[in-house]
N, C-alpha and C positions, 0 to 999 in steps of 0.2 A: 504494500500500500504506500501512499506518496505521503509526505509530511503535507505537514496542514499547517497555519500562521491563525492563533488562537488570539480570542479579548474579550473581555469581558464588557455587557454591555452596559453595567451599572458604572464602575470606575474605570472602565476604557482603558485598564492593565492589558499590557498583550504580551505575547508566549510567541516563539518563531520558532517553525521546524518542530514541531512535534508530531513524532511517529505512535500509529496507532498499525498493532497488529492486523485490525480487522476494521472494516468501513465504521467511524465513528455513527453514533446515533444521538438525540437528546438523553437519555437515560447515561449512555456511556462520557460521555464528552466530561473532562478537568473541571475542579471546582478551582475558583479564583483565589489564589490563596492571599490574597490583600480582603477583599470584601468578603467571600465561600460562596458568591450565585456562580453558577453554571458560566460556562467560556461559551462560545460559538465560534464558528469557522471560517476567517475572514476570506472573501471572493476573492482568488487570484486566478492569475492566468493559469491554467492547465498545465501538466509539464509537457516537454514536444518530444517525442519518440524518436530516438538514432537514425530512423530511417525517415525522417522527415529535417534532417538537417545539413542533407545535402540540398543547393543547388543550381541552377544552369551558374548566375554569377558568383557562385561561392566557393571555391577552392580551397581545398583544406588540407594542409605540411606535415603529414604524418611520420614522423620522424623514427618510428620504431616496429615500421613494416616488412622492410628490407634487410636482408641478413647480415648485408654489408655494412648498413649501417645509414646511407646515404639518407637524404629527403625522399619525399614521396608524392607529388601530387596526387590527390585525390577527386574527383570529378563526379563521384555517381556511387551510392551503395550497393550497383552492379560490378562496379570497378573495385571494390574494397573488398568484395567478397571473392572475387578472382583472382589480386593480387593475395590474400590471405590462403586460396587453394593452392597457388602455385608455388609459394610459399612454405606451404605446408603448416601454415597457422590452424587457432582455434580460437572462439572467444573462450575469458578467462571464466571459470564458475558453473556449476551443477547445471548439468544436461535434464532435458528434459525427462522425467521420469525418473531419476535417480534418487535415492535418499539426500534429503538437503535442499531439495527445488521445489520452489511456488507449483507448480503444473505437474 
């Protein structure tokens, strides 16, 4: 689950980045520890998915692709994931199905 940016709507205290194992609810949600009413979850922008930050003008210097060592442009996370097979890479952390993985 994604951190939340928390405040209280009586004394307008806020909390940033706070992780909740599981989708907060009203019942679940921090009590305020200045005033004790209940926090709510301030509206921010969404986070944006690895594969929505590629693009057409955005080129991105991946520096730790190549075995050589060299730079890397990057252009498409078509292109990241061919440069990573040809490579012989993997992303880092618990595969799907595995003990230790979200899915």
């Amino acid at each position: 689950m994604p951190l939340y940016d928390l405040s209280c709507p009586s004394c307008e205290w806020e909390r940033k980045d706070k992780y909740f194992h599981t989708r907060p609810t009203p019942r679940t949600m921090p009590i305020c520890e200045r005033c004790g009413h209940r926090m709510v979850i301030d509206i921010t922008s969404a986070p944006v998915p690895l594969t929505k930050t590629f693009a057409e003008d955005r080129v991105r210097i991946d520096q730790n692709i190549r075995p050589d060592g060299k730079p890397q442009e990057i252009r498409s996370w078509g292109q990241r994931q061919k440069l990573m097979r040809e490579f012989n890479l993997e992303e880092v952390g618990e595969k799907r199905g595995m003990p230790g993985s979200w899915a």
